[in-house]
Backbone atoms as SQL, in Angstrom:
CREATE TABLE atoms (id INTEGER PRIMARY KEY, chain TEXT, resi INTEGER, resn TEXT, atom TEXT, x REAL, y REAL, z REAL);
INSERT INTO atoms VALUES
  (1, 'A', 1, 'UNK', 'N', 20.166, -15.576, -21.377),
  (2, 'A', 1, 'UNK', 'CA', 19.071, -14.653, -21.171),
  (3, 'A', 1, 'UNK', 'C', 18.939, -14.371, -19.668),
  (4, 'A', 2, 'UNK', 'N', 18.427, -12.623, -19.321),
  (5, 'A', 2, 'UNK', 'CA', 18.506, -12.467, -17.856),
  (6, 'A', 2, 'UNK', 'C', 17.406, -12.729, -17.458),
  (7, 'A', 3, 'UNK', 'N', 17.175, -13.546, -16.287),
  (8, 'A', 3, 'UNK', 'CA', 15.893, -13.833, -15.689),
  (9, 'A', 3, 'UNK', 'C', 15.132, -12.773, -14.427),
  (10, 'A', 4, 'UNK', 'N', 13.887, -12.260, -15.297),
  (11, 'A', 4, 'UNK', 'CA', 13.367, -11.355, -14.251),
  (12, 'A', 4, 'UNK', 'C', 12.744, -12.106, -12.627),
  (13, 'A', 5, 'UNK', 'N', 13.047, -10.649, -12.178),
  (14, 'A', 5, 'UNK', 'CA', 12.957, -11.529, -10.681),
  (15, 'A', 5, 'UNK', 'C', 11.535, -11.265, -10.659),
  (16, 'A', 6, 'UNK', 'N', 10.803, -11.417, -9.258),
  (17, 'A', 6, 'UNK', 'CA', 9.257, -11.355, -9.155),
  (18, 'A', 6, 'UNK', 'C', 8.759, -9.778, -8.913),
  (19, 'A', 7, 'UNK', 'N', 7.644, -9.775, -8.852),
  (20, 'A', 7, 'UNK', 'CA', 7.146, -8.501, -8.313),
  (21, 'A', 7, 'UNK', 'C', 7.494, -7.818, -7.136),
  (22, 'A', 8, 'UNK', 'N', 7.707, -9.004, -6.195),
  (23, 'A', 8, 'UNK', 'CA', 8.459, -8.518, -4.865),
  (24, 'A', 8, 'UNK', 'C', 9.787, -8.027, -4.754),
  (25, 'A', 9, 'UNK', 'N', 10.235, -8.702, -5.601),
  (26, 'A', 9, 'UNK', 'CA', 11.800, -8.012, -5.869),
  (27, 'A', 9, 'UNK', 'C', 11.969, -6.682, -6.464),
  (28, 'A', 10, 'UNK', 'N', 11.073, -6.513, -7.548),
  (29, 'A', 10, 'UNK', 'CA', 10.740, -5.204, -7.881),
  (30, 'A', 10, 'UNK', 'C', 10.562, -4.115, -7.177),
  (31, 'A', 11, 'UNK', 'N', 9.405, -4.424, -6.689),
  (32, 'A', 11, 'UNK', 'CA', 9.005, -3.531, -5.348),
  (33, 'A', 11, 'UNK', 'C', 10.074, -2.767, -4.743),
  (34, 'A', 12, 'UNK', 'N', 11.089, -3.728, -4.076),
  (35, 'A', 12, 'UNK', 'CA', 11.643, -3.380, -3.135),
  (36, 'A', 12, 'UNK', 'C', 13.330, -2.747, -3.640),
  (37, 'A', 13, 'UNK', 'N', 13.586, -3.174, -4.449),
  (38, 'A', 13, 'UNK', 'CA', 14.487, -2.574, -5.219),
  (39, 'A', 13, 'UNK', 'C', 13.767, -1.099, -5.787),
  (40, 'A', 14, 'UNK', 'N', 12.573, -0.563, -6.483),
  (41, 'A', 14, 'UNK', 'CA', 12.176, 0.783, -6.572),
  (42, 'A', 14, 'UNK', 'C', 11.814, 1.676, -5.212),
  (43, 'A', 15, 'UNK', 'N', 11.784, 0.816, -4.519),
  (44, 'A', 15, 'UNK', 'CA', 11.427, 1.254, -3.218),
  (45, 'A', 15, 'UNK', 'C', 12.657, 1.539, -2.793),
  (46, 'A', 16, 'UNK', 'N', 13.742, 1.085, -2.557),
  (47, 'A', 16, 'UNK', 'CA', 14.674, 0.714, -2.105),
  (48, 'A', 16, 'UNK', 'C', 15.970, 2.594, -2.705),
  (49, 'A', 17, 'UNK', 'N', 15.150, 2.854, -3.797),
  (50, 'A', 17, 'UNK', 'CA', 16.000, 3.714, -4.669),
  (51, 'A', 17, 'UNK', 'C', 15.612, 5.030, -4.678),
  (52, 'A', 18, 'UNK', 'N', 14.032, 4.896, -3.711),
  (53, 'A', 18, 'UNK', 'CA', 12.979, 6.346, -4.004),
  (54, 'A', 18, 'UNK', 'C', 12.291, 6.568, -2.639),
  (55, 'A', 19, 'UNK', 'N', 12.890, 7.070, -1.964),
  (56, 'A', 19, 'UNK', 'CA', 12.912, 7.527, -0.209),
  (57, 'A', 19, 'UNK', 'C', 10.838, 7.888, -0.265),
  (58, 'A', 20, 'UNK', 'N', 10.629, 8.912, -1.096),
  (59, 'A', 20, 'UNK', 'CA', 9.460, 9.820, -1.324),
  (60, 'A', 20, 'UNK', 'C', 8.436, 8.673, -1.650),
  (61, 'A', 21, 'UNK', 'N', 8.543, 7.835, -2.543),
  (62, 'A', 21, 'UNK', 'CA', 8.079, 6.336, -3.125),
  (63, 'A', 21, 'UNK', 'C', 7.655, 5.244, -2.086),
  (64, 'A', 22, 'UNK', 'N', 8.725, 5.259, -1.421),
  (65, 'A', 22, 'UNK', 'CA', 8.415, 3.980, -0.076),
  (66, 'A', 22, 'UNK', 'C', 7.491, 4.802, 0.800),
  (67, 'A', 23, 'UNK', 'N', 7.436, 5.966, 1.401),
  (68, 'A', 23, 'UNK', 'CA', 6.151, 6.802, 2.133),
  (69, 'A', 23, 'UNK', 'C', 5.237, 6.700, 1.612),
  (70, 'A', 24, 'UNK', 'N', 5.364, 6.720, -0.122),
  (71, 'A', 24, 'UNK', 'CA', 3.640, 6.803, -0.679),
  (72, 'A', 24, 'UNK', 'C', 3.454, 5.263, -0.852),
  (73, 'A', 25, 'UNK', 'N', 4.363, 4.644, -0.847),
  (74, 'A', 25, 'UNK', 'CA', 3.421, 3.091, -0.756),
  (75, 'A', 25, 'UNK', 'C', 3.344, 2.506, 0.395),
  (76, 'A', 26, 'UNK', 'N', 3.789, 2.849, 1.813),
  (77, 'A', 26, 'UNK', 'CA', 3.657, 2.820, 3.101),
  (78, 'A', 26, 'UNK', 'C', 2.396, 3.126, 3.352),
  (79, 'A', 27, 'UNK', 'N', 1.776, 4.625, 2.909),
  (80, 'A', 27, 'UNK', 'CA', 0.461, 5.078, 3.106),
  (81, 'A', 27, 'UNK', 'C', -0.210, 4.213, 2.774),
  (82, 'A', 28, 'UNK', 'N', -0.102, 4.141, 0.819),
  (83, 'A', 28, 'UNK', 'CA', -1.325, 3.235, 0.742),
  (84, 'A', 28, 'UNK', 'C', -1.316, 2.281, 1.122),
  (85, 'A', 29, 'UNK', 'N', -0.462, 1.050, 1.659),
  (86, 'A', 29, 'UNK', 'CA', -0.710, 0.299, 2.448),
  (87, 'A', 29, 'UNK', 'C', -1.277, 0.795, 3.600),
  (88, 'A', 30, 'UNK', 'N', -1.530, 1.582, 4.311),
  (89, 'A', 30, 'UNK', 'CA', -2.162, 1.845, 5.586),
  (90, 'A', 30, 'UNK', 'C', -3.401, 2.017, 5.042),
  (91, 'A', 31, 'UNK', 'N', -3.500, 3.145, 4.196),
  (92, 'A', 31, 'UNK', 'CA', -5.088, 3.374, 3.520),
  (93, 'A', 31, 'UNK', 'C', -5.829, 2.326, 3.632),
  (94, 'A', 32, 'UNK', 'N', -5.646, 0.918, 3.063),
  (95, 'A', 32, 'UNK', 'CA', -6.095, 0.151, 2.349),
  (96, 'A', 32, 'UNK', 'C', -6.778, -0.818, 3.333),
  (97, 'A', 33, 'UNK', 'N', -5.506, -1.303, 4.344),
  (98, 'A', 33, 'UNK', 'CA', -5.664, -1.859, 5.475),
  (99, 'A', 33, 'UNK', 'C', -6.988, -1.200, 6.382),
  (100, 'A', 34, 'UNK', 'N', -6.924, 0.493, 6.285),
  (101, 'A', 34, 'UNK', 'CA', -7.672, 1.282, 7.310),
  (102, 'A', 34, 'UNK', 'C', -9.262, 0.755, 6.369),
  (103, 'A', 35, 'UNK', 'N', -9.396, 0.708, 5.068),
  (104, 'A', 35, 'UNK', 'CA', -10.587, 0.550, 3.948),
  (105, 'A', 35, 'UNK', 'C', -11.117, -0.762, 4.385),
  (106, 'A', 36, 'UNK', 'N', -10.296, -1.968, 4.264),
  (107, 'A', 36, 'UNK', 'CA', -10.920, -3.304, 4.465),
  (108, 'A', 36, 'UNK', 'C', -10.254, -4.478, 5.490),
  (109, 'A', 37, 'UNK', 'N', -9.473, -3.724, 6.315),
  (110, 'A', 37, 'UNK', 'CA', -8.935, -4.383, 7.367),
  (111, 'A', 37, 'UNK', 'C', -7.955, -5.865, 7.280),
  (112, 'A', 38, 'UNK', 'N', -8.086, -5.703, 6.094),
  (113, 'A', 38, 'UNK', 'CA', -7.091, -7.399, 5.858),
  (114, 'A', 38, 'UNK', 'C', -5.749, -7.582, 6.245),
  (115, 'A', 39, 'UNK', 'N', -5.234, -7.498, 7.644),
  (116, 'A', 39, 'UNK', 'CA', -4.097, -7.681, 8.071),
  (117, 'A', 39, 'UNK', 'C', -3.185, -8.579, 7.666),
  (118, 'A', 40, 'UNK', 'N', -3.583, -9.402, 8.114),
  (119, 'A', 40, 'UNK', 'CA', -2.376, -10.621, 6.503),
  (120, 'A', 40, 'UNK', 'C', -1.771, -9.913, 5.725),
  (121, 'A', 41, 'UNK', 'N', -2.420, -8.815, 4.526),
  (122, 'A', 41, 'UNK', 'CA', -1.629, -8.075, 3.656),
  (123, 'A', 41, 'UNK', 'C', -0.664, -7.101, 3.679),
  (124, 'A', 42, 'UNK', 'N', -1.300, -6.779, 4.422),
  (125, 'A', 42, 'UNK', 'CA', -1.264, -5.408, 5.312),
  (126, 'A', 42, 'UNK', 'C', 0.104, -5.738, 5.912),
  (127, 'A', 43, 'UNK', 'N', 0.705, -6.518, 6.499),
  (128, 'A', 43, 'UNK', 'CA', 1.519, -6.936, 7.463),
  (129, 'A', 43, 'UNK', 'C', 2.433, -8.051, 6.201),
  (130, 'A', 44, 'UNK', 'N', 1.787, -8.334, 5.090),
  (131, 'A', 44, 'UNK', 'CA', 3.240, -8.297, 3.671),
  (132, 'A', 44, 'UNK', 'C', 3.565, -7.203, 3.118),
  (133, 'A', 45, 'UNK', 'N', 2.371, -6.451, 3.186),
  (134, 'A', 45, 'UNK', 'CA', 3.308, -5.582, 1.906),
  (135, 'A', 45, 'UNK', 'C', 3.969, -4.444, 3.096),
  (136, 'A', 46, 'UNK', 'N', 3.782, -4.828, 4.442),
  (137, 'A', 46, 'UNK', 'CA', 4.866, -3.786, 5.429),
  (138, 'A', 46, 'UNK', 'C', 6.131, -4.451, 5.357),
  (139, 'A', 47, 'UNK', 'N', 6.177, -6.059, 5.493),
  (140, 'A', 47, 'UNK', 'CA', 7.515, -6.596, 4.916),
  (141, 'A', 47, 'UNK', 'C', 8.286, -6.315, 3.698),
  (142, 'A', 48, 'UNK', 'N', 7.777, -5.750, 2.991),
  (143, 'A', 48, 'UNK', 'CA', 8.336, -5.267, 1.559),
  (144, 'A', 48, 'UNK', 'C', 8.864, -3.994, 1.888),
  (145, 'A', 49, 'UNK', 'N', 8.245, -3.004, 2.372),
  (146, 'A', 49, 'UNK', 'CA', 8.423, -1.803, 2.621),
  (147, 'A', 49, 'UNK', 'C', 9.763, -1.901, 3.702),
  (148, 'A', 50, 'UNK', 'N', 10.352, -2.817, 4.959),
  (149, 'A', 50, 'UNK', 'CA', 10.952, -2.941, 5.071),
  (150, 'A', 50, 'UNK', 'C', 12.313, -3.366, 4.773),
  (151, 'A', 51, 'UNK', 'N', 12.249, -4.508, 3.693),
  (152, 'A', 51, 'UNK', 'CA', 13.264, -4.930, 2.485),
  (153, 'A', 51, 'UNK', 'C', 13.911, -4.032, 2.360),
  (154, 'A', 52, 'UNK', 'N', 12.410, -3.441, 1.582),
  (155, 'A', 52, 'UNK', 'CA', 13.384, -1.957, 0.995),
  (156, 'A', 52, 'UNK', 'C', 14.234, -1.125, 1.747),
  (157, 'A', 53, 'UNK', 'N', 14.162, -0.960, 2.997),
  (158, 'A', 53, 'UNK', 'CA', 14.967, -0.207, 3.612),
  (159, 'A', 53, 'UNK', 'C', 16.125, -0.451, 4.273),
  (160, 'A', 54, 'UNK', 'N', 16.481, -1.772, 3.432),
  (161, 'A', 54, 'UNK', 'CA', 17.396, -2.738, 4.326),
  (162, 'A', 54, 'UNK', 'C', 17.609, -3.728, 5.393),
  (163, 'A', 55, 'UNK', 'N', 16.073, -3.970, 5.577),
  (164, 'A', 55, 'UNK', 'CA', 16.447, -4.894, 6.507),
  (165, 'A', 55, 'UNK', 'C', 15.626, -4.738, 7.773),
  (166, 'A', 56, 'UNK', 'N', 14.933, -6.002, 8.754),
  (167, 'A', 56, 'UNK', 'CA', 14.741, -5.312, 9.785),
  (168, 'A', 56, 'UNK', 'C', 15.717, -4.940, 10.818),
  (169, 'A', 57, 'UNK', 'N', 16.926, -6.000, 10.713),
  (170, 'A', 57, 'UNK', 'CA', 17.812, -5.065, 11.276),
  (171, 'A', 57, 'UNK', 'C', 18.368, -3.548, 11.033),
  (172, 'A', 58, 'UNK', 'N', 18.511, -3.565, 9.812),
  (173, 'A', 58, 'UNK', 'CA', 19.043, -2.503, 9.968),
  (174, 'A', 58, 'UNK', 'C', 17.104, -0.746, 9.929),
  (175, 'A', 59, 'UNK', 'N', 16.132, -1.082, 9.952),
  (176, 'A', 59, 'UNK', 'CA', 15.448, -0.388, 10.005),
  (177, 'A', 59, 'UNK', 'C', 15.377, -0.176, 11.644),
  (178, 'A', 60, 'UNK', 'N', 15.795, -1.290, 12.248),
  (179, 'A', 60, 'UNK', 'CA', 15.291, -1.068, 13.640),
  (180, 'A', 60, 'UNK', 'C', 16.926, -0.384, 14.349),
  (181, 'A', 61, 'UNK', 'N', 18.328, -0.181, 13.324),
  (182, 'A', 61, 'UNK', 'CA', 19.131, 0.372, 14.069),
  (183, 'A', 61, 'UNK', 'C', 18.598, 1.784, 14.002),
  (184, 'A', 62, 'UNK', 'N', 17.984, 2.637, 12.370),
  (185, 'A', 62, 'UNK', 'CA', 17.611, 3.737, 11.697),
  (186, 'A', 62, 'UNK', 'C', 16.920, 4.663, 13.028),
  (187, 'A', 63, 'UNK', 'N', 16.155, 3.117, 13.814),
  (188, 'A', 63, 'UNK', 'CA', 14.464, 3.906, 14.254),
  (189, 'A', 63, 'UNK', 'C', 14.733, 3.441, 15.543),
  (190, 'A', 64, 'UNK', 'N', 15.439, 3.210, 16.268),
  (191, 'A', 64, 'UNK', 'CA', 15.621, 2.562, 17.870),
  (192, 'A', 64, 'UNK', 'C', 14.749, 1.324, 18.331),
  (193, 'A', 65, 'UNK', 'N', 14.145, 0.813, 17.199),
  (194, 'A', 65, 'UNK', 'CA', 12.830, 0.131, 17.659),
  (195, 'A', 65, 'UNK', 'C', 13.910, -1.385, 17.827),
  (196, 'A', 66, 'UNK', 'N', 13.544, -1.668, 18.908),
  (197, 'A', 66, 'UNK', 'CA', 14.247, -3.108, 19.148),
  (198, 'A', 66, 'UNK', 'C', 13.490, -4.605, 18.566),
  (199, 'A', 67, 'UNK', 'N', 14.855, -5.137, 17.300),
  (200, 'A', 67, 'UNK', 'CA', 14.423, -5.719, 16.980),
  (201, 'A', 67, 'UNK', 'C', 13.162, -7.418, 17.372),
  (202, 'A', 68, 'UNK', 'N', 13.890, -7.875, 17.931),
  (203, 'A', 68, 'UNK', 'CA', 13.025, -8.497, 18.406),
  (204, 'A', 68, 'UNK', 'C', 11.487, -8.326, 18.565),
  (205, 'A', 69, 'UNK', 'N', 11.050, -6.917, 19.092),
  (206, 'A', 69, 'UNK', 'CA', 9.927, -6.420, 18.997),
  (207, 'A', 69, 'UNK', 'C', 8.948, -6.010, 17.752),
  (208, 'A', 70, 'UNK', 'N', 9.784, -5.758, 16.476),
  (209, 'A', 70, 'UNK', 'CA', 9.637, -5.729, 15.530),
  (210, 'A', 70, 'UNK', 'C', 9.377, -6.836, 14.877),
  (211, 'A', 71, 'UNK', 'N', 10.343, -7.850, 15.439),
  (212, 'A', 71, 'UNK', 'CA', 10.067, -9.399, 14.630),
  (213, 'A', 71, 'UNK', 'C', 8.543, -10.008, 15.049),
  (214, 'A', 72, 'UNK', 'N', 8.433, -9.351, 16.383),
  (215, 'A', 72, 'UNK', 'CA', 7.342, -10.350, 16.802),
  (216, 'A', 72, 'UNK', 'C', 5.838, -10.005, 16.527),
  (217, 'A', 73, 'UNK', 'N', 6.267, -8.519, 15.721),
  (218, 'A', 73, 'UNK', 'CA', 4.767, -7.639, 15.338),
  (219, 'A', 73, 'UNK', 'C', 4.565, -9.041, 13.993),
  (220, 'A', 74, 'UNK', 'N', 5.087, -9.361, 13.162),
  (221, 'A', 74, 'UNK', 'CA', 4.908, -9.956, 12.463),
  (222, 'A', 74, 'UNK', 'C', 4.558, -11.277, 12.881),
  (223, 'A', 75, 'UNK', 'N', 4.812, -12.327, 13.949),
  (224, 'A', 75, 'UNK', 'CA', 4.904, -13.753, 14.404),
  (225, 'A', 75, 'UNK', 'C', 4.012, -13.695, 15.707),
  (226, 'A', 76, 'UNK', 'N', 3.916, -12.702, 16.144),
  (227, 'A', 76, 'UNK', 'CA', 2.823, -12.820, 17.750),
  (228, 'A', 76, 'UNK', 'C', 1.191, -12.452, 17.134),
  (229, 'A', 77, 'UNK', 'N', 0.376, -13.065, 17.743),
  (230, 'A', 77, 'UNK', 'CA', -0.953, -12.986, 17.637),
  (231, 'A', 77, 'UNK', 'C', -1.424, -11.602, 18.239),
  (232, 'A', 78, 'UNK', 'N', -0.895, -11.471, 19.527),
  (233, 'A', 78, 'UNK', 'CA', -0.832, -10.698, 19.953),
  (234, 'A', 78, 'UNK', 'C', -1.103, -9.245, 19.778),
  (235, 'A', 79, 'UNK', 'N', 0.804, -8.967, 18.731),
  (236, 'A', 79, 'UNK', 'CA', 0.965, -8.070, 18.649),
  (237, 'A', 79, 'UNK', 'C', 0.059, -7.495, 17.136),
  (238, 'A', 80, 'UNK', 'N', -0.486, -8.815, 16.598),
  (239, 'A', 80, 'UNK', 'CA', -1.591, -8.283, 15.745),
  (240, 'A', 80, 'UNK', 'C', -2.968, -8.080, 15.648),
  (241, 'A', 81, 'UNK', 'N', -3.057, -8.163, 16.915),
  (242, 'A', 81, 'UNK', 'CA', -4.688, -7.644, 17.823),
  (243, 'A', 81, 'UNK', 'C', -4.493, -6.157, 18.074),
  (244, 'A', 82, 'UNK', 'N', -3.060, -6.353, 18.487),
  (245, 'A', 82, 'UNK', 'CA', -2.888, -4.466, 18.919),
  (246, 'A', 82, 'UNK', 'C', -3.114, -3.524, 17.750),
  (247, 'A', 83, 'UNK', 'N', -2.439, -4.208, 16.739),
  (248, 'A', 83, 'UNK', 'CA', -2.442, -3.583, 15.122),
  (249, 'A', 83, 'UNK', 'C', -3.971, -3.144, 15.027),
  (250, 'A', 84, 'UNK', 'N', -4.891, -4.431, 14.908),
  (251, 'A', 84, 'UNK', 'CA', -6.531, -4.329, 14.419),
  (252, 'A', 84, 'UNK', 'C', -7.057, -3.392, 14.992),
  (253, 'A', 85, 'UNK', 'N', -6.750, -3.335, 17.013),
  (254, 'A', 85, 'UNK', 'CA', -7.194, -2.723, 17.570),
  (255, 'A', 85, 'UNK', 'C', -6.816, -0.839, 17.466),
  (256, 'A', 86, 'UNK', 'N', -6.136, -0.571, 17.221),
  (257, 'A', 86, 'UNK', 'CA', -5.265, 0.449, 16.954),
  (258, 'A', 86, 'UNK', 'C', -5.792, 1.011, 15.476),
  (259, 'A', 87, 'UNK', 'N', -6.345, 0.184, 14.836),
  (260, 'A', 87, 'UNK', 'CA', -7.218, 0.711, 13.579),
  (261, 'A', 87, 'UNK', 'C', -8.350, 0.646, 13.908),
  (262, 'A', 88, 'UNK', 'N', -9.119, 0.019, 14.883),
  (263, 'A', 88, 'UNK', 'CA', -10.070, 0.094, 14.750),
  (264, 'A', 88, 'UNK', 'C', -10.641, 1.579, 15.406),
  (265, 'A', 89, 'UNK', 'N', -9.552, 1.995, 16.902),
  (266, 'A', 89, 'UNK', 'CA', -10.186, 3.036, 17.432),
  (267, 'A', 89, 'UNK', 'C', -9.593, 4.369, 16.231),
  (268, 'A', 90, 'UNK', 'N', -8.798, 4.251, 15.466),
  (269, 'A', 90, 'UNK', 'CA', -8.559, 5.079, 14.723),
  (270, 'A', 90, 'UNK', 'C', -9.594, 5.423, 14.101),
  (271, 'A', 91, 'UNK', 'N', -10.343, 4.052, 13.280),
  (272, 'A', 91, 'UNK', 'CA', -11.803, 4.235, 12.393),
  (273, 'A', 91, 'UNK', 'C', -12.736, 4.641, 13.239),
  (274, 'A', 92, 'UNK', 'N', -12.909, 4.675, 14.687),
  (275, 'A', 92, 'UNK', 'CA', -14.088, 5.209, 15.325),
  (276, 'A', 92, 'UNK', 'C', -13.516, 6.594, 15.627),
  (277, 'A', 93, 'UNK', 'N', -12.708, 7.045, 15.394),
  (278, 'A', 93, 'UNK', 'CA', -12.371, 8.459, 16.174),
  (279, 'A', 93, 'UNK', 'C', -12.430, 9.129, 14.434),
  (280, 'A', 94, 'UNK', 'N', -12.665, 8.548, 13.504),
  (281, 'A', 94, 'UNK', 'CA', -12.415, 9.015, 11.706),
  (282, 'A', 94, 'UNK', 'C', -11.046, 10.020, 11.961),
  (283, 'A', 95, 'UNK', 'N', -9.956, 9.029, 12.405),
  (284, 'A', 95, 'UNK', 'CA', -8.620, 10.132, 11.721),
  (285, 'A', 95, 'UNK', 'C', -7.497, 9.237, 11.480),
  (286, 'A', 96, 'UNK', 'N', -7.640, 9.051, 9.837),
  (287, 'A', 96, 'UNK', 'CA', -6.982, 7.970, 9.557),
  (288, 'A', 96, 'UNK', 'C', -5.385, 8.301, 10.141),
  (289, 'A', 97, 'UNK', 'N', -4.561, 7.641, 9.821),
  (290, 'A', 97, 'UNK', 'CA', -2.722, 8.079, 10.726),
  (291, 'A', 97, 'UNK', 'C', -2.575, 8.394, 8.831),
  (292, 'A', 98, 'UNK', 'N', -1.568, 9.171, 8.977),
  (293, 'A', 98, 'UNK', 'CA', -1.330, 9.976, 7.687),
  (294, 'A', 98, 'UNK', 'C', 0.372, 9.764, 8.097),
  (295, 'A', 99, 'UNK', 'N', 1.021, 9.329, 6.885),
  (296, 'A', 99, 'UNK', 'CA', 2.323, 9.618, 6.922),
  (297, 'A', 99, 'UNK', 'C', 3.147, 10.471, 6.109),
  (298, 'A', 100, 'UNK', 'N', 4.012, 11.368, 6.431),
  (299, 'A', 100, 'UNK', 'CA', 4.399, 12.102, 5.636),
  (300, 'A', 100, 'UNK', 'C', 5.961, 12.272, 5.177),
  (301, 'A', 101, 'UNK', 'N', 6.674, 12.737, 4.698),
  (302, 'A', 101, 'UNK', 'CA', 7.953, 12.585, 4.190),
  (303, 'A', 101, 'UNK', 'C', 8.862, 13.175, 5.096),
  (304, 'A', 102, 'UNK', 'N', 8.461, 14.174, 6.018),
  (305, 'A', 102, 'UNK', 'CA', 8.621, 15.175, 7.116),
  (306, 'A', 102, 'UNK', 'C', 8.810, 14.048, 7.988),
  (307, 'A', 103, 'UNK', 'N', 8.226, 12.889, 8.366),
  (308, 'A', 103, 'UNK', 'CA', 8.304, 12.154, 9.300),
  (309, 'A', 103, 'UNK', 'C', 9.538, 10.890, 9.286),
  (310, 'A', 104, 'UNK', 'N', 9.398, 10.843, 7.819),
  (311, 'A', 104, 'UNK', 'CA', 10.539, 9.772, 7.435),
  (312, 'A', 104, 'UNK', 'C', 12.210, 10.010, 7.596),
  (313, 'A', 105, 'UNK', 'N', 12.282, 10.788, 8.799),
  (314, 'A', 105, 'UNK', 'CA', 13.657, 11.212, 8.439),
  (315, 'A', 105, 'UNK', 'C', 14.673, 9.832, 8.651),
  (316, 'A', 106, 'UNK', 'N', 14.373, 8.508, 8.689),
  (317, 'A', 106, 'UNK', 'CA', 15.501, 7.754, 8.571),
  (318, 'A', 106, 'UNK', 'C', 15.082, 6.683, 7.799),
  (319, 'A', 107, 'UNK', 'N', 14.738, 7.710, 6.511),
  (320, 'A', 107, 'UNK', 'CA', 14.385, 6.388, 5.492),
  (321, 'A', 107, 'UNK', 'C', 15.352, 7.716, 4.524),
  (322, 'A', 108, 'UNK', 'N', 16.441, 6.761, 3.631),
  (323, 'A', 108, 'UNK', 'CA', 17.318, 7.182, 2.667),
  (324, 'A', 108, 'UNK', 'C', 17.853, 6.074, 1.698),
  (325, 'A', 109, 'UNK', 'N', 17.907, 6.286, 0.195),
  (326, 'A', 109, 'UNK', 'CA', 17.852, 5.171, -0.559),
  (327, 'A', 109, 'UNK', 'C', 19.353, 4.505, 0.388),
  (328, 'A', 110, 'UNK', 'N', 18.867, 3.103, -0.348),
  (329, 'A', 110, 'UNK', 'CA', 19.763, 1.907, 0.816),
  (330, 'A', 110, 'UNK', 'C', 20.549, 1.518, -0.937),
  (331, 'A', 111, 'UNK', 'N', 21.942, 0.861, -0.542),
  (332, 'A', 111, 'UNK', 'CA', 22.302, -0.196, -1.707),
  (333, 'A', 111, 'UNK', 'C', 21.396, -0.480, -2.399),
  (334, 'A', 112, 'UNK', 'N', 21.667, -0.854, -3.342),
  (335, 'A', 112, 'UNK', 'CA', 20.983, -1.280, -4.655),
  (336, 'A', 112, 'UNK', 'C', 20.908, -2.972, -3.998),
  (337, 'A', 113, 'UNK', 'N', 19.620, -3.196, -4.069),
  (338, 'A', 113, 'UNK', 'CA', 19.701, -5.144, -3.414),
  (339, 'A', 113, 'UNK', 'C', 19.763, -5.704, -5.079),
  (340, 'A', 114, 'UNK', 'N', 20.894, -6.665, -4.962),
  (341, 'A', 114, 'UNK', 'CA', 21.477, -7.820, -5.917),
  (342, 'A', 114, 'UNK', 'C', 19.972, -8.420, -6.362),
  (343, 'A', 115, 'UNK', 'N', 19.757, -8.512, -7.920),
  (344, 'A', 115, 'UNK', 'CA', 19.224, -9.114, -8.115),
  (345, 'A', 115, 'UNK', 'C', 19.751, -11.123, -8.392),
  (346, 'A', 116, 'UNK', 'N', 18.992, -11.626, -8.892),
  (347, 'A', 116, 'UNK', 'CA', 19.425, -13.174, -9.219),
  (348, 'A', 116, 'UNK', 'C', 19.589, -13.309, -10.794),
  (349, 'A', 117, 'UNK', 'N', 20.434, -13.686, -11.155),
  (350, 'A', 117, 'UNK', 'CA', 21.024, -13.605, -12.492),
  (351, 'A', 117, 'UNK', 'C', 21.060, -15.024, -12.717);
């Protein structure tokens, strides 16, 4: 019998297959984050959204963003004050960041990621 993988695996494998799909669940992750501020989540389900795109290496070859800098949005305290802060003047100025498909030009379905059998 084949053993289903988790929700996360899911995710990122439909994500992984639907360019238009990973923007609209990118948003609502931003939405949601912008609604009740819970960064912790906010900053998993952006790890998923990256999976899906292969990788942070390879998202940060897509987007020039140097990895390291990328790694550390996730592991620096820091760089997740900038995050809060960066929503917060967003919520005082009321204009949430909107992402659009127009913007995604280096998001394109990736390999199919191996499930566990």
């Amino acid at each position: 019998m084949r053993e289903m993988g988790s929700w996360r695996e899911y995710q990122i494998r439909r994500l992984a297959d639907d360019p238009e799909a990973a923007i609209n669940y990118l948003q609502l992750t931003l939405e949601e984050y912008h609604a009740d501020g819970d960064l912790p989540f906010f900053l998993k389900e952006l790890r998923v959204f990256i999976e899906s795109q292969g990788g942070v290496v390879e998202i940060c070859k897509r987007t020039g963003i140097d990895t390291e800098t990328l790694l550390n949005m996730f592991s620096n305290e820091d760089a997740t004050r900038l995050l809060d802060t960066f929503s917060s003047l967003l919520n005082a100025l009321k204009n949430p960041l909107v992402i659009e498909g127009t913007h995604a030009k280096h998001l394109a379905p990736v390999k199919q990621i191996p499930t566990n059998q």
